[in-house]
C-alpha positions as CSV (number, residue, x, y, z in Angstrom):
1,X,8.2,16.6,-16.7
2,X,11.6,15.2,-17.2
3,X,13.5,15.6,-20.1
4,X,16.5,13.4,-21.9
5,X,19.3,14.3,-23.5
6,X,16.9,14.1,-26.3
7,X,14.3,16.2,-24.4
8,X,11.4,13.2,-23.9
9,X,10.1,12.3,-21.3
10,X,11.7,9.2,-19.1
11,X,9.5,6.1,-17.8
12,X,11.9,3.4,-15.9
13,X,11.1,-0.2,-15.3
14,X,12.0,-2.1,-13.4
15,X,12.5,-6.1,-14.3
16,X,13.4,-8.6,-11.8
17,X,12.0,-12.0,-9.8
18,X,9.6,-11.5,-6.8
19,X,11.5,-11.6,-3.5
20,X,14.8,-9.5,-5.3
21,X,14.5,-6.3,-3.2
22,X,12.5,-4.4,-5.5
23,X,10.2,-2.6,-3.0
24,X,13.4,-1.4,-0.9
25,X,14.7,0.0,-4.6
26,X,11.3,2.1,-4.7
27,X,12.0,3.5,-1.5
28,X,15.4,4.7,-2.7
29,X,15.0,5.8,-5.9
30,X,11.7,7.6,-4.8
31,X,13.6,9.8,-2.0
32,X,15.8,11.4,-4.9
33,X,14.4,14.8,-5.4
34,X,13.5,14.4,-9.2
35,X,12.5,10.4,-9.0
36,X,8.9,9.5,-8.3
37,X,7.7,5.5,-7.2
38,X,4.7,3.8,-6.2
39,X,6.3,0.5,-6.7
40,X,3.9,-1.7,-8.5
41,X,1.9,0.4,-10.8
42,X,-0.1,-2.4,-11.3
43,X,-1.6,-1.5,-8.1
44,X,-3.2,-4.0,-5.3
45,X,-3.1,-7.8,-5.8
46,X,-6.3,-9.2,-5.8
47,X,-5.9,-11.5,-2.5
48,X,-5.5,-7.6,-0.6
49,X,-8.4,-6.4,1.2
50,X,-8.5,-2.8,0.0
51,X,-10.6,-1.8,3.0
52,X,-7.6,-2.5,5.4
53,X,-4.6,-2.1,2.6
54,X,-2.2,0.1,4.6
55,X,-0.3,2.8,1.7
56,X,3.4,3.1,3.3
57,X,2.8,6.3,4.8
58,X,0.7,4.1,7.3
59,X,-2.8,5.3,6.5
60,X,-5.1,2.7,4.7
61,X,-4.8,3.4,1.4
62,X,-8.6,4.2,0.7
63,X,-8.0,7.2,3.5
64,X,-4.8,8.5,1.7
65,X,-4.5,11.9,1.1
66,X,-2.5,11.0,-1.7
67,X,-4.7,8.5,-3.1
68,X,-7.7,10.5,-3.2
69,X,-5.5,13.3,-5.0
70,X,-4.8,10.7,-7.4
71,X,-8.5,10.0,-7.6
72,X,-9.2,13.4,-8.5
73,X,-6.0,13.6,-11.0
74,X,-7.3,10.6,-12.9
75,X,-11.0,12.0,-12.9
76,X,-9.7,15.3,-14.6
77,X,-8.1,13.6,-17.2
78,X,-11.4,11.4,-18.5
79,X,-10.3,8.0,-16.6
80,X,-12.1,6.9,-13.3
81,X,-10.1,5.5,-10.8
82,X,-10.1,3.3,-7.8
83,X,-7.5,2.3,-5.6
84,X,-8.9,-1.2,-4.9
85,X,-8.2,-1.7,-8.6
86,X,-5.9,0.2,-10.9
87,X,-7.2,-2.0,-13.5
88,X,-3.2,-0.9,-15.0
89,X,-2.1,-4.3,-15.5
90,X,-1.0,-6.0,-18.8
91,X,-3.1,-8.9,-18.5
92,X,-4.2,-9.3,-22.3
93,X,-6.8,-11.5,-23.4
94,X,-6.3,-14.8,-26.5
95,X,-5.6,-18.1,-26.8
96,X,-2.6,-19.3,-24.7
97,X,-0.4,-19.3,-28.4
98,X,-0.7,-15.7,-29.0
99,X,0.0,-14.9,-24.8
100,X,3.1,-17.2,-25.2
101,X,4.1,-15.2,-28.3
102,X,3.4,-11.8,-26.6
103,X,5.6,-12.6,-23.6
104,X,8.5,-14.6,-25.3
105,X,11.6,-13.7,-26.9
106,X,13.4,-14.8,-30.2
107,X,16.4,-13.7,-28.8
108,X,16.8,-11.6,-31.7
109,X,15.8,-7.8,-31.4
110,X,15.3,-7.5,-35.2
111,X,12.8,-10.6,-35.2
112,X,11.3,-9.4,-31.7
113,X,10.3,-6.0,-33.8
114,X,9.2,-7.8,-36.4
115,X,6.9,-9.9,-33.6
116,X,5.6,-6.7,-32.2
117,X,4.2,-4.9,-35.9
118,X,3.0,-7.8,-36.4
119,X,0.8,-7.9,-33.5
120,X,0.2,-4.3,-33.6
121,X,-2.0,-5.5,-36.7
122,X,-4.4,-7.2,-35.6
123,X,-6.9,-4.9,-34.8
124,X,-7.9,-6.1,-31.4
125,X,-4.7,-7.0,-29.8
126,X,-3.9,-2.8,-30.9
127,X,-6.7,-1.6,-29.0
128,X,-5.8,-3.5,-25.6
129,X,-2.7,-2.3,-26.2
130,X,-3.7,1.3,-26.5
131,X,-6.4,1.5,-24.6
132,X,-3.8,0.3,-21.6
133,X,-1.1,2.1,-22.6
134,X,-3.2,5.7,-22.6
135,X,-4.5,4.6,-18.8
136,X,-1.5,3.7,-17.6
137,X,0.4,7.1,-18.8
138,X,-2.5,9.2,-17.4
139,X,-1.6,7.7,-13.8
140,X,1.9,8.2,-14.6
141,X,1.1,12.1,-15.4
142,X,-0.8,12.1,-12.3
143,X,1.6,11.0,-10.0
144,X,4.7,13.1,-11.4
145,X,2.1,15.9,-11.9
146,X,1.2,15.8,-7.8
147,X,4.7,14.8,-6.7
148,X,6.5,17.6,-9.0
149,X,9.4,15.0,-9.8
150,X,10.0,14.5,-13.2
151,X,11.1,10.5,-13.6
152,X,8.7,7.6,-12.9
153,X,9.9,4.4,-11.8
154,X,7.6,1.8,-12.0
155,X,8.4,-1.9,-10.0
156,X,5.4,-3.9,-10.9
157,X,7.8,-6.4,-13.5
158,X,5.5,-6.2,-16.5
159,X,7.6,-5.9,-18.4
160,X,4.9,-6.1,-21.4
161,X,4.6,-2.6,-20.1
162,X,8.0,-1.3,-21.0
163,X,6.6,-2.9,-24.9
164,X,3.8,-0.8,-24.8
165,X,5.0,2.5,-23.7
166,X,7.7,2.3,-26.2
167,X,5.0,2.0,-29.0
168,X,2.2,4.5,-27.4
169,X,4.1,7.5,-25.4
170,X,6.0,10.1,-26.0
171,X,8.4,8.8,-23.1
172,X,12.2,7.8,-22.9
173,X,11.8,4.1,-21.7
174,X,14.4,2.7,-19.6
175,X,15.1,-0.6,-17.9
176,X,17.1,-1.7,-15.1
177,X,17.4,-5.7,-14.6
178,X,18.0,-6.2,-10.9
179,X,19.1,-9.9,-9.7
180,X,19.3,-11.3,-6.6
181,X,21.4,-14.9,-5.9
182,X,18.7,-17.6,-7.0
183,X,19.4,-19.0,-3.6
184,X,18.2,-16.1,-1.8
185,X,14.7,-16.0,-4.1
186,X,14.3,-19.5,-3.8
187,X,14.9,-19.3,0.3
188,X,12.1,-16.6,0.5
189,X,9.9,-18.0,-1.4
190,X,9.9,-21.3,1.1
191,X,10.3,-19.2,3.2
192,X,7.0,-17.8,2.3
193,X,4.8,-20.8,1.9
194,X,4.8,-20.5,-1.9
195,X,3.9,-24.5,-2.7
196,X,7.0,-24.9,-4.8
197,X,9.8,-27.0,-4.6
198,X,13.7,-25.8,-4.6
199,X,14.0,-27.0,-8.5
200,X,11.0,-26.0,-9.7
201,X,12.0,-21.9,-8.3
202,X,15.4,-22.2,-10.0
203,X,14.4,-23.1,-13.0
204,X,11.8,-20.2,-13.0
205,X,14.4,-18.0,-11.7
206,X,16.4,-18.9,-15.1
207,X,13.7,-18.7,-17.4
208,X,12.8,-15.1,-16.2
209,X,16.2,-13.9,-16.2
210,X,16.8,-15.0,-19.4
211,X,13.9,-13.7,-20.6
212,X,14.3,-10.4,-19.7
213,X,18.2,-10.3,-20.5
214,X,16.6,-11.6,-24.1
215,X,13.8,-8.9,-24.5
216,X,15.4,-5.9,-23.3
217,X,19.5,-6.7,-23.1
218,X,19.3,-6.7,-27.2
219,X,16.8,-4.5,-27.7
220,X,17.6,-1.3,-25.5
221,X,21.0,-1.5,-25.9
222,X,22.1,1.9,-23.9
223,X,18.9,2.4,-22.5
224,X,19.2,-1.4,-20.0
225,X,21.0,-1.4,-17.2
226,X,22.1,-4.6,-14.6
227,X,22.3,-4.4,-11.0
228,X,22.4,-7.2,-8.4
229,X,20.3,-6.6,-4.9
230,X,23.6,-7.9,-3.2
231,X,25.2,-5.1,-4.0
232,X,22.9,-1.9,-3.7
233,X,22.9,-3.2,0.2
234,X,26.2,-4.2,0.6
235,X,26.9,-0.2,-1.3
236,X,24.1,1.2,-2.0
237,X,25.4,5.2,-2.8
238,X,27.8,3.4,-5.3
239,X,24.9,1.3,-6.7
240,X,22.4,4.7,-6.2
241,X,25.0,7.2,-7.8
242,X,24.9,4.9,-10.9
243,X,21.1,4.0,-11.3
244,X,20.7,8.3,-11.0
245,X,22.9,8.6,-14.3
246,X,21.1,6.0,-16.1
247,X,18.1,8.0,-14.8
248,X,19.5,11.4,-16.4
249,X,19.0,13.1,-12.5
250,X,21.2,14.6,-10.7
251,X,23.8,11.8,-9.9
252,X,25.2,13.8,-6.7
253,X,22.4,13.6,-4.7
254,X,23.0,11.9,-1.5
255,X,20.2,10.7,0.8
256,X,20.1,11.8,4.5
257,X,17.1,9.5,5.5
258,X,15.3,7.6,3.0
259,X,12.5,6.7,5.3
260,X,11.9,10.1,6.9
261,X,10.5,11.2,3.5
262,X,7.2,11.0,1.9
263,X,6.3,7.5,0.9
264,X,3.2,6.1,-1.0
265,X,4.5,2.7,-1.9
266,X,2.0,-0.2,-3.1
267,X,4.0,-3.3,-3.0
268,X,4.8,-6.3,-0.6
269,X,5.1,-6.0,3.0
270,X,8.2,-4.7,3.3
271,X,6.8,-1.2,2.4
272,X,5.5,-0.9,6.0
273,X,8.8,-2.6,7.4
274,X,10.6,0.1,10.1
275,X,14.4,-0.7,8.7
276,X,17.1,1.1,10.5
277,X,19.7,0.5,8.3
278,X,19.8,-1.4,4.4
279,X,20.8,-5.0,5.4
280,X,21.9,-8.0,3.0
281,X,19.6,-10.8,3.5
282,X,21.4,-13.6,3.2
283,X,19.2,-16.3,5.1
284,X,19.5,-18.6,2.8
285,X,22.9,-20.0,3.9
286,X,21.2,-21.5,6.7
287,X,17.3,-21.7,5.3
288,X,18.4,-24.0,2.8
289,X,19.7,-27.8,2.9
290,X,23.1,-28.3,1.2
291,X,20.7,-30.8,-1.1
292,X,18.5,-27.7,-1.9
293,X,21.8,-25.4,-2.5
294,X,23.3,-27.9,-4.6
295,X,20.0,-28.6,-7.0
296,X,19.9,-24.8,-7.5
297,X,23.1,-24.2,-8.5
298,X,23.0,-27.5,-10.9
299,X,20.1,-25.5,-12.5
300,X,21.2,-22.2,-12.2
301,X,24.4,-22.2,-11.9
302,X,25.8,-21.1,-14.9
303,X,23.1,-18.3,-15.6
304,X,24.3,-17.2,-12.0
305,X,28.2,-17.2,-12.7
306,X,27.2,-15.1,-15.9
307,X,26.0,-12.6,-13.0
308,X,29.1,-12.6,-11.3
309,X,27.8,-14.8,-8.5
310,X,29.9,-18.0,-7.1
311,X,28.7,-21.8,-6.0
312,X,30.6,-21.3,-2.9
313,X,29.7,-17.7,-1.9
């Protein structure tokens, strides 16, 4: 296992919209040497057919070698496991108050502490808490146990994750915040058939963002890093070279062939995608109306320019 400067253990999440190139950072960070990914530890979503899930290496998942290792990992540490459900996600039960309260931010890292012992004390909402945070670490162990890399990066964006490791494991937790233009999330998510209109996405796209800028930005100080999708394509070893020192790995290490190597990624399509070369998608600029371009920026405009992103780009 990994080690800090402080010699813990380091667990990295990453926080970002769907549609923001997560899955393709899996892929890279997972082909460093000392970096392990699944992608989303939360596992399948439940629309996926686990009988025909492909796992990135191309065999369905429920045939993995890996998976079944995994199996057998989880088994030998007291937790059964199935790959059609990881049953690893934060979903926490109460009234719609106290899931509001869980997931929010008072923009305030003292008062966002406070938030957090106080919910630790009711005796319930401590026991989902633990009882999540103790399965999700064995699958962690598993996974860097059977790989023999000693970071996990997880990209499922529960971020109510990151809360709960800091308060029940023994690990180093780390965030990076990726972004992507809100004109190219919106575009794919049309693009997509989610049933949501252009203003509706943008204004999610601000509220997460500044969510996450509010929950982790003030409260992991050192330990939160930015990055914008735009530019790990348009210069990725830059972008990688970075994201390996805030990882405490080997910053040097330069990748040959990123697909060549061992994959078991559980994520959106794009894991089984046969990519040449990294490639800005930037299909927005003709996806999108100058009407849809123009309500985005109106709503996210100035989040966006905070970013370093411009209404002309």
């Amino acid at each position: 296992m990994t080690a800090s400067a402080t010699g813990t253990p380091i667990f990295v999440g990453v926080e970002t919209s769907s549609y923001s190139g997560a899955t393709l950072l899996a892929f890279l960070l997972n082909a460093h040497p000392s970096i392990t990914s699944i992608g989303e530890l939360n596992g399948l979503i439940p629309s996926e057919d686990p009988e025909s899930y492909l796992c990135s290496c191309g065999k369905k998942i429920k045939d993995c070698d890996f998976w079944q290792s995994v199996s057998c990992e989880m088994k030998r540490r007291g937790f059964e496991f199935n790959v059609a459900d990881f049953r690893t996600a934060f979903r926490l039960s109460g009234q719609v108050w106290l899931q509001r309260l869980r997931a929010g931010s008072f923009r305030n890292a003292k008062l966002d502490a406070i938030r957090d012992w106080l919910l630790q004390k009711l005796p319930q909402e401590r026991r989902q808490f633990k009882a999540l945070a103790a399965r999700n670490l064995a699958l962690i162990e598993s996974i860097l146990m059977l790989t023999g890399k000693r970071v996990f990066v997880d990209t499922s964006k529960d971020h109510l994750r990151v809360r709960a490791l800091q308060m029940f494991s023994p690990y180093d937790v780390r965030v990076i915040h990726l972004v992507r233009d809100p004109r190219g999330v919106v575009a794919s998510r049309l693009r997509r058939g989610v049933p949501i209109d252009a203003e509706q996405a943008a204004r999610q796209w601000v509220r997460l963002h500044m969510r996450l800028q509010n929950l982790h930005g003030n409260s992991l100080a050192d330990k939160y890093i930015r990055i914008r999708y735009e530019d790990l394509c348009q210069n990725p070893r830059a972008v990688l070279k970075q994201l390996y020192t805030f990882c405490g790995v080997d910053s040097d290490f330069e990748i040959a062939d990123w697909q060549a190597m061992p994959h078991h990624i559980v994520g959106n399509v794009m894991r089984l995608a046969n990519v040449d070369a990294i490639k800005l998608d930037e299909r927005w600029r003709s996806l999108l109306t100058e009407t849809q371009k123009k309500d985005i920026w109106q709503i996210a405009g100035r989040l966006s320019e905070q970013y370093g992103y411009c209404a002309q780009a």
